[in-house]
Structures are given as C-alpha cells and as structure tokens.
N, C-alpha and C positions, 0 to 999 in steps of 0.2 A: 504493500500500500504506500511504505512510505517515496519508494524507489519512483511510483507514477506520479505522485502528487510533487516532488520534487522536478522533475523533468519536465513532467507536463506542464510546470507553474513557468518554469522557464521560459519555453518555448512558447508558452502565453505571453508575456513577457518580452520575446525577443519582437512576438510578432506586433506587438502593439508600440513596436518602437522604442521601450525602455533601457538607454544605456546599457553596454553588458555587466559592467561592473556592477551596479545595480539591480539588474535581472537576477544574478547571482546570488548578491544579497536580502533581494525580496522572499524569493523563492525558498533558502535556505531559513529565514524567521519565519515566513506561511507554515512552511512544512515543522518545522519543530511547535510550533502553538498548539497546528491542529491534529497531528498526527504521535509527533514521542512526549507531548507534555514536559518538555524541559526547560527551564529557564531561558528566557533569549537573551539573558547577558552572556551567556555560555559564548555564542555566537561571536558575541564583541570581544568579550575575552581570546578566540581562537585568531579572531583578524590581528589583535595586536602579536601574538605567539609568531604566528607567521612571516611577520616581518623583522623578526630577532633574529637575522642570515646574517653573517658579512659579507657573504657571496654578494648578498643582493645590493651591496654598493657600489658593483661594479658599474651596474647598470646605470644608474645619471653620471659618474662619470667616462662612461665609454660615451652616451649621449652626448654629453657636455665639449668632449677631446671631438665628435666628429662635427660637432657644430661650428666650430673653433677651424679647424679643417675646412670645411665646407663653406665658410665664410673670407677664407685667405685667398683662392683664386686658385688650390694646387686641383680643383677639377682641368681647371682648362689647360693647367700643364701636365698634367697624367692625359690627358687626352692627344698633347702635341706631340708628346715622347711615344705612344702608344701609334698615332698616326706613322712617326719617322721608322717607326720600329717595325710593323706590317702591311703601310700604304701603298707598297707595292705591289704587292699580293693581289692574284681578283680580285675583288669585295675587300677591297682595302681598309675604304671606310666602315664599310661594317666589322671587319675584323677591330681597325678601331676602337669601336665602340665596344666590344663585347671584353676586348683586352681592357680598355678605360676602366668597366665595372668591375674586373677583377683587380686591379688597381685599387680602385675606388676602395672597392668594397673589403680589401684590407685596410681600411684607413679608417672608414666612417660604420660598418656594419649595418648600415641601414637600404634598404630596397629604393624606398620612396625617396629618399635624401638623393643616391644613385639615377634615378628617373628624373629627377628635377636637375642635376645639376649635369649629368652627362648628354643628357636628352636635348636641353635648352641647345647644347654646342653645336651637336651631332646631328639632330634631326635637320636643322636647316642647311647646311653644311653637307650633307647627305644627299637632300632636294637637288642643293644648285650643282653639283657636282654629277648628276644623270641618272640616279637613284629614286624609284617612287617611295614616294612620300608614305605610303601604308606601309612598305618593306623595311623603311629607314627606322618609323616609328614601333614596329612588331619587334626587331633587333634589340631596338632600346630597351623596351618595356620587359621584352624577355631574358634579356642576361641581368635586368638589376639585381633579382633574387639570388645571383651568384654571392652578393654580399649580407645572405643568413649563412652560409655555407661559411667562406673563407672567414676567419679569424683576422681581428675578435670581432664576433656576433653576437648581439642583444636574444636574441632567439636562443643559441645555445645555452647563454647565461640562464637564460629562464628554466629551459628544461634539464639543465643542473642542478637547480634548485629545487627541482618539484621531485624528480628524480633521484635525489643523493647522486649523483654521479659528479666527479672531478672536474673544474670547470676547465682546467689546464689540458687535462685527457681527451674533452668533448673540441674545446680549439684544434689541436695537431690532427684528431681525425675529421676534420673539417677540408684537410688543406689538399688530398685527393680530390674527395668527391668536385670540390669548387674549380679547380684545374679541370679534371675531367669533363666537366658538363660545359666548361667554358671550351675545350678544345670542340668540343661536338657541335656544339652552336656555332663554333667558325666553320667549320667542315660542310653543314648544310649552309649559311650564307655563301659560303667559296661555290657551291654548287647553283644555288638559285641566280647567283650573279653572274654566271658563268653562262647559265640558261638564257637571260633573260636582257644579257646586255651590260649590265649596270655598273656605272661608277666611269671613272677616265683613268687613263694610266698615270703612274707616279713615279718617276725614277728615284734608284736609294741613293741618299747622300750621309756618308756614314759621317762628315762634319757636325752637319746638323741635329744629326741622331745624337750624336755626343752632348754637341749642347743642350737637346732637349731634355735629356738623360739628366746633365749637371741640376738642369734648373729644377726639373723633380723631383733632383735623390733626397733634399732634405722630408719632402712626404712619406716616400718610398721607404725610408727608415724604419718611419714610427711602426710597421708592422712586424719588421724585424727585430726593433727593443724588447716589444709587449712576448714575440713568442721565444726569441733568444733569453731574456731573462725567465719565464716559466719554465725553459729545457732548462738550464743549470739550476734553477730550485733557487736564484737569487731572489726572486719575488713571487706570491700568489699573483692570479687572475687580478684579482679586488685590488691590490698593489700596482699591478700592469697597468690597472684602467688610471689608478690615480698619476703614474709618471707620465701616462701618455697626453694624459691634460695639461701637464706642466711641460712635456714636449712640444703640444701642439699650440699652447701659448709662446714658446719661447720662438719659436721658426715664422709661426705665420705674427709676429709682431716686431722682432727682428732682423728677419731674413725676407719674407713675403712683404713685409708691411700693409697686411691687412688681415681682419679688419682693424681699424683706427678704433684708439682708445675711446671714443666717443660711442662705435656701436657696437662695445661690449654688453655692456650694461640689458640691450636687447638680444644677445647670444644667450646669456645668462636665463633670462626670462623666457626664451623658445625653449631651452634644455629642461626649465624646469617645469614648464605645462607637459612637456615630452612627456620627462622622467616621473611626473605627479598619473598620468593617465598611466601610464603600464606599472606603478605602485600600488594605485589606486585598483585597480585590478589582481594585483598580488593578492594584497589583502583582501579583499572579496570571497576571493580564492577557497581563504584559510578556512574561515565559516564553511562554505558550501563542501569542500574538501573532508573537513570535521563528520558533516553529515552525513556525506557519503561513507564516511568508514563506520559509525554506529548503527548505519542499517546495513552495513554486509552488503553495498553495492558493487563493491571490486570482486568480493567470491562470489556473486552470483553471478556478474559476469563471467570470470574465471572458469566459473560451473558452465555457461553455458557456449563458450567458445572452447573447452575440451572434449565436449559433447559432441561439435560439430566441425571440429581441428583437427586434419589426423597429425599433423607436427607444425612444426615452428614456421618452415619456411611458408607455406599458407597462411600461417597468423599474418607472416609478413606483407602477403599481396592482400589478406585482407583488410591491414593496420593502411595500404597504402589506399585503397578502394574508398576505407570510410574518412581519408586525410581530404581524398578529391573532392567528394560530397562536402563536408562541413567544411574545406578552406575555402567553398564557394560562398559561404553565409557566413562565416568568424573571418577576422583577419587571426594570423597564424600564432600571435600572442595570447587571442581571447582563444584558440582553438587548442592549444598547447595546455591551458591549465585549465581545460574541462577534460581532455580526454588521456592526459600524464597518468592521473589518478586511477582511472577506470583502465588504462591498456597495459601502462607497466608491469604490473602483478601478473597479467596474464603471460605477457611476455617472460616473468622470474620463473612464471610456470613450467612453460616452455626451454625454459636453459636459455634463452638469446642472449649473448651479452647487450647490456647496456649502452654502451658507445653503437653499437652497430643499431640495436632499436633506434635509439635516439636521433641516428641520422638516416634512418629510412624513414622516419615519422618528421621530422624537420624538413628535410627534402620532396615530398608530399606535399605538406601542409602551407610551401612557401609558393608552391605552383599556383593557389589562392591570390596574391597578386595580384596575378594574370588573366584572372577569369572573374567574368560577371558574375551578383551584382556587387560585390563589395572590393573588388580589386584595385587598391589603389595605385598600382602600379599603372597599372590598366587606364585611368581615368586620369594620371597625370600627363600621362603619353599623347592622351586626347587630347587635353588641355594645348598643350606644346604645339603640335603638329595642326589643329585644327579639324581632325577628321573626325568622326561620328564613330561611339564607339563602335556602333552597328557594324560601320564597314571594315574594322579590325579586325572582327572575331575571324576571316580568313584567313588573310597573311599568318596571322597568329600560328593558326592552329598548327601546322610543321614546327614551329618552336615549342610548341606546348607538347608535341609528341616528345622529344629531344629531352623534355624537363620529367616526363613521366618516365621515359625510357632509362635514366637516371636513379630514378626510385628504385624500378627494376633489377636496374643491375647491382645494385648496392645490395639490394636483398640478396640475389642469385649469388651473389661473390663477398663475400662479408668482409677477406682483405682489403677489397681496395677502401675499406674506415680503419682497420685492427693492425696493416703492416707500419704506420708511421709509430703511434703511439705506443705499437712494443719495441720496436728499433732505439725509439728516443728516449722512452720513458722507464 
C-alpha cells in the first residue's frame, strides 16, 4: 500500500507541474501521515542527515570552478586548438566540436554549460562554413553529455553519494567510456560529411596548432590537477573540486583576464542558484529515500526483478531500457536519486560491480539531454541555431543511436569502466 501511495502521489505530483524536489517531499509527508502513522518531523530530521556528506561539497564547488571557467573565454580557445588540431579532417568542424566538448567537459562537467558555450561558437561557424544548420546543431547538442562522462562530473559526484561508491574511482572510470563515445560520434560525422558534402577544406598548420595549444594549456591543466592529485592520494575528490576553484580563479583572472573583478560577484550568485537546486534536491532525496527503505521498496523490487532476471547482464539492458524512459521526463540528476535507491540493491544482488553499474546507468540516463520533453541540451541547441525543435528530432537520431550504443557496450564489456581504475588505483 505504502509503495502505490508513494509513487503514485508523485507522479500526481510531477504531472500537475510540482517542482521535483518538492514532489519528492510532498509525496514522502502524504504517505507517512496517511499510510505508516509516523511523525513527519522524522522526514525533516532525514533531509538534514543526508546532507552530513563531504562528498557532497564537491558539488558547488566543481559548479563554482566551471562557472569561473566558462566565464574567462577558455570555450572559444578549447575550440580554436580543437579546430587546428582536426580541421582538416572531413567534418573538420564537427570533429571540432565534438573534440571542444570533450575539452570542455573536463573543465566545466556540465552538459548545458557545454551546449551554451560551444554551440554559441560552433553552430554559426559551422553554417557559414557549408554545413547545415540541423547537422551543425545535432553535433552540438549530442556530444555535450560527453561532459557527465569525463571527469570531474556533477552527475558522478551524485551517484557517489547515493551509492557509497569512491568518488575518485567513479572519475578514472569515466575517462574510457567519455573518449570512446567521443571517438564514435566523430567517426559517424566523418561519415555523414563525407556523404553529404559538408564543410571546406582546411590545410594543417602545425604553427598555429602550437599556439592554439599554448593559449589553452592553462584550461587544459585544470583536469589534469583534479585527477593527477586523486591518482597519488595527494587530495580527495571534495579537495580537487576546492583547488580547482582556486585554479580556475587564478588563470582566468591573471592569465585570461576575465571575467573582470566587477562580474564576479554574478559568477558567484549563478553557482549558487546552480548549486542550491541540485542541494535542494539532495535533500528531498533523504526523506523520500528514508521511506522507501521502511517499506521494503528496494527488496520488493529486488524480489521482483530476480523473478524475472535470469542474470546481471539483462539487469543491465534493463537498468538501460528504464534510464531511456524516465531520462525522457527527469533530467539525469532528479532521475539518478529516484532510481540509485531502488536499482542498486538489485544490482548488489546480482554481483555487478558498482563502478561498472554506475556508468551504465549514468550513460543512459544523460542521453535525456537529448530527447524531448525535458532535454535541455536539446532546447539550448534550438535556442542557438534557430530551428524548431520538431525539425531536430532527425538529424539527431544517428547521434542518439551512437549514445545508446554506448550504454550497450559498457554493459557487454565491463573493462572498458574497470581496466583504468585497477591499473591506477
């Protein structure tokens, strides 16, 4: 009883538009009132419990360092080094692009931040260069999720957290699948570009490349600090995120000069609406979380996906099946701390390690981006480029195979998460 009344209030809840943090929180006091007769300060009591992590300071300041970043201008030079580096290549610019976000997305860990600042360069730059405009903008929108993958990632940090898993462990096995899926998405644009014409040619000049390179490297580092210090055990994850804040003040105020000491003060305040809405949902979390464990919602699930699992690696295509479904209606942070609780266990059932769960279910659940109605990846790209989301969902979909095909193999092949982090770790 209690398990329907809980879910069901939700999903009442989600549908009448109720914030999810919120939802979360309604849903979990309805159900303890009228169903286990428990105190609801119990509830408030678990919200504070949950946010007693130090894991979970990583998080406003990995926020904080990529805003800092993403405000100094090193997008449009990860992009010029990126261009000198494969612009000769077919699909130069799109290679590009999809290299930018893997760039990028060591730096800043954010999708949407990724979509807005490489996209703004790329998309139009792409146009006037011989490239349509729906191709240019699918690229974009489709490699930004490289930066849940590559480290450090706000996504990983969370399902760290929710998970007890190492947040240092879940970075290094991050840094395959992020490569990999970035090499595949240049490999079909080299292909569609090749088909269809697109782009002009760009002779290499290894000059330039040099100096694109110099004027970079100071960004290019910071990802290097954050995981070089984790591999020696000099610093925690939580430790990482705080030097990288103090890296990425020092470069883009010193060396970038920008932003200007004047629009700090609004860096500050974006990082911490950021970092307040994905807290604010931690804590949500903790309550509804609570609830689900006093009604036995995990071993009933457990119960009944043993029932119907003959082994693990089908958990696995089914953990990716239900990540597509609900990354279409959660973005992948509100989707990560409804379904951690309920799939993990089942997964301990199964024997899966945890790194390897972790990034089949992250890798899934970021393809939501990408796909209507709540992908905001999706809708920045539109923004950018001008086109209707309508007419995206084509081009798209070859990049959307690429990101599922992804999930797949991560399941099918559990090295390509497991061989960095026993090598290094």
């Amino acid at each position: 009883m209690g398990t329907v009344v809980l879910f069901g209030l939700f999903a009442l809840f989600l549908v009448i538009k109720i914030p999810i943090p919120f939802s979360l929180a309604l849903s979990g006091i309805f159900t303890l009132l009228f169903v286990t007769g428990r105190p609801v300060v119990v509830v408030v009591q678990r919200m504070a419990t949950s946010m007693e992590s130090f894991s979970l300071l990583a998080i406003p300041l990995f926020i904080l360092a990529g805003e800092i970043i993403n405000k100094s201008g090193a997008g449009e030079r990860l992009v010029k080094f990126a261009n000198r580096l494969v612009g000769h290549i077919t699909g130069g610019l799109a290679h590009s692009n999809i290299l930018a976000s893997m760039f990028f997305g060591g730096i800043s860990g954010s999708a949407s931040a990724d979509t807005a600042a490489i996209g703004s360069i790329l998309i139009p730059a792409m146009a006037k260069s011989g490239y349509s405009k729906e191709f240019a903008t699918a690229v974009t929108i489709t490699s930004s999720p490289i930066g849940n993958l590559i480290p450090p990632s706000i996504t990983l940090v969370i399902f760290g957290w929710l998970a007890g898993v190492q947040i240092s462990r879940l970075f290094i096995a991050g840094i395959v699948p992020g490569i990999l899926v970035g090499c595949m998405l240049m490999a079909l644009s080299f292909f569609i570009s090749k088909k269809h014409n697109f782009g002009t040619h760009q002779e290499f000049d290894l000059k330039e490349l040099w100096l694109s390179f110099v004027d970079s490297l100071p960004a290019l580092v910071l990802p290097i600090i954050i995981l070089g210090g984790m591999f020696t055990g000099i610093f925690t994850a939580t430790e990482a995120a705080a030097v990288a804040v103090v890296y990425s003040f020092l470069i883009s105020i010193f060396i970038y000069r920008k932003p200007a000491l004047s629009e700090l003060p609004a860096v500050f305040v974006k990082s911490c609406k950021l970092s307040g809405g994905v807290v604010l949902l931690i804590a949500m979390t903790g309550g509804f979380g609570w609830i689900m464990s006093i009604e036995k919602i995990p071993q009933y699930l457990s119960a009944a996906f043993l029932s119907v699992t003959p082994n693990g690696l089908v958990f696995l295509f089914s953990v990716i099946a239900i990540s597509l479904i609900v990354g279409c209606f959660l973005t992948p942070t509100s989707a990560l701390v409804l379904l951690v609780p309920i799939l993990f266990p089942v997964a301990q059932t199964f024997r899966v390690d945890p790194l390897h769960f972790g990034m089949v279910l992250v890798s899934a659940l970021v393809i939501g981006h990408v796909t209507p109605p709540v992908g905001l990846c999706l809708y920045i790209g539109s923004s950018i480029s001008g086109i209707p989301v309508s007419k995206l969902i084509k081009p798209i979909m070859p990049f959307f195979g690429v990101l599922v095909l992804l999930s797949v193999l991560i399941a099918l092949f559990p090295e390509i998460v497991l061989l960095l982090p026993r090598l290094l770790l």
